[in-house]
Phi, psi and omega in degrees: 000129191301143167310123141271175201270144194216123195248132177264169194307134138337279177266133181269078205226040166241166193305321201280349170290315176331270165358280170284005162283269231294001195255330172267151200310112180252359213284327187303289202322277128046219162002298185306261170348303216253354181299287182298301215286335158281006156281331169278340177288335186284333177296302198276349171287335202271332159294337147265006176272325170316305189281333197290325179323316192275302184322306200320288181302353182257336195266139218237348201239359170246118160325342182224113186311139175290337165303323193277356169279019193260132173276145198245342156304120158246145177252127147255136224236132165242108186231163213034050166315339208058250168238029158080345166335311206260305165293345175290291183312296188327323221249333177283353171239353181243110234216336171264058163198149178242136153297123161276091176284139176211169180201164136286291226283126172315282146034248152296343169283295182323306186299339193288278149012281175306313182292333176286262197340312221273327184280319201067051169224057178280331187300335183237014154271084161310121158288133162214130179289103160220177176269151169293337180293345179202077187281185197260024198243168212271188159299167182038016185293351201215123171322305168236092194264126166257167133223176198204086159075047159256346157348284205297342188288320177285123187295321162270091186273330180303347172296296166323319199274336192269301189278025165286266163350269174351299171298318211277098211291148167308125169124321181308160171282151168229132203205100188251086155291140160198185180253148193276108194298128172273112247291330190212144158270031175275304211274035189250305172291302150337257180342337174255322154324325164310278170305322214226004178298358150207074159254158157274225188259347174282308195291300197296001174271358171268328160303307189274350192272300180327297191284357179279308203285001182260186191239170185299139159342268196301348164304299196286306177306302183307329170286339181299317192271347182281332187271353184104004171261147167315137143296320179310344189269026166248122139254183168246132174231021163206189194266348144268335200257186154224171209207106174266118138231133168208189191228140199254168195305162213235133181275137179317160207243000000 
C-alpha cells in the first residue's frame, strides 16, 4: 500500500529543534545543493549573455551596449533557510550575491544569527522572520529564489509556490529542493537507517517524520503544472529528493 502524506509541525520554533537540525551533518546535502543551483545560475547567465549579445549587434540607435549595464550582483531570496547552513555555503564559493534568508521559526533564526557572526557574513546575509505563504516583498523583486525542503512542512504548498513565482523577476530562477515521500514504510525505515545512522532518536524522528510529511514525485508535478510551468521541469534527483528548476517567462522587448 502506497506511504500517504502524514503532515508534520509547520514551524520547527522550539531551541531544541534548531539545535539538533544545525547539529546534524547536512554538509554533503549541503554541497550537493549548492553545487546544482550554480550550474543552474551559470546556464542561465550564459543564456542571457547570448541574447544580450545578438541586442548588442542589432542595435543601431544606442552608444552603449546592454551588456555593460548589467549588475552582475544577484539578490537571492532563501526561504525556510533555517539556520542559514545552504546560504552560508553559497556566499563562501559564490561571491557576486546577496542573500535574503527568511524562515518562520524564531528558533532557527536565533541559531542562524550565531552561524552568519561565526563567519562574518551578516553584511551579506539577511536574517528575516516571514511566512512564506504571504511574503512581504514586492513582485519581481528577486534574480533568484531557492529553497531546501520547505515544501513538505507546508500542508498547501501552492500558496508557497505561487509567491515564489510572484517575487521572482523575469527572466529569473526559480531553484526547489525537497525530500521525496517513500513508496513504503519498509523503504521509509531504510532511508532513515541510511541517512540518519548517526543521530540521535530526536533527529532520525525527525528525518522520518519529514519523509512521511513530503510529497510524491506526481504531487509536485501537479502543483507545478497548476502555476503554468512543464511538470517535467520537477525532477527526482536522488533517492530522496526531487528537484524543481526553471526561469520564469522573460517579458518580451
Amino acid at each position: 500500500m502506497p506511504l500517504s502524506r502524514v503532515l508534520e509541525t509547520e514551524v520547527m520554533d522550539t531551541p531544541q529543534e534548531a539545535l539538533d537540525y544545525d547539529a546534524m551533518d547536512h554538509s554533503e546535502v549541503n554541497r550537493i545543493f549548492v553545487d546544482d543551483l550554480l550550474a543552474a545560475i551559470g546556464e542561465q547567465k550564459s543564456e542571457v549573455s547570448d541574447q544580450e549579445e545578438q541586442s548588442d549587434r542589432c542595435s543601431l540607435t544606442s552608444s552603449t551596449p546592454q551588456s555593460a549595464n548589467r549588475n552582475p550582483q544577484l539578490d537571492i531570496l532563501d526561504l525556510g533557510t533555517g539556520t542559514a547552513l545552504i546560504p552560508i555555503e553559497l556566499c563562501k564559493r559564490f561571491d557576486r550575491c546577496r542573500v535574503m534568508a527568511c524562515d518562520a521559526a524564531t528558533s532557527m533564526l536565533e541559531q542562524a544569527q550565531y552561524n552568519l557572526a561565526a563567519v562574518n557574513f551578516n553584511e551579506r546575509i539577511q536574517l528575516k522572520q516571514v511566512d512564506a505563504k504571504a511574503l512581504p516583498f514586492y513582485e519581481t523583486r528577486f534574480d533568484v529564489v531557492m529553497s531546501n525542503s520547505i515544501i513538505h512542512h507546508i500542508p498547501e504548498p501552492i500558496a508557497v509556490l505561487r509567491e515564489a513565482v510572484r517575487v521572482t523577476r523575469p527572466g529569473g530562477l526559480l531553484f526547489f529542493r525537497d525530500l521525496l515521500r517513500p513508496q513504503s514504510e519498509e523503504e521509509r525505515q531504510q532511508l532513515v537507517a541510511t541517512y540518519a545512522a548517526g543521530c540521535n532518536d530526536h533527529q532520525r524522528q525527525m528525518f522520518a517524520d519529514s519523509l512521511h510529511a513530503a510529497l510524491s514525485l506526481d504531487e509536485i508535478r501537479g502543483l507545478i503544472a497548476s502555476l503554468g510551468f512543464s511538470p517535467e521541469s520537477v525532477q527526482q534527483t536522488s533517492d530522496r529528493h526531487w528537484t524543481w528548476v526553471t526561469t520564469t517567462p522573460a517579458v518580451s522587448a
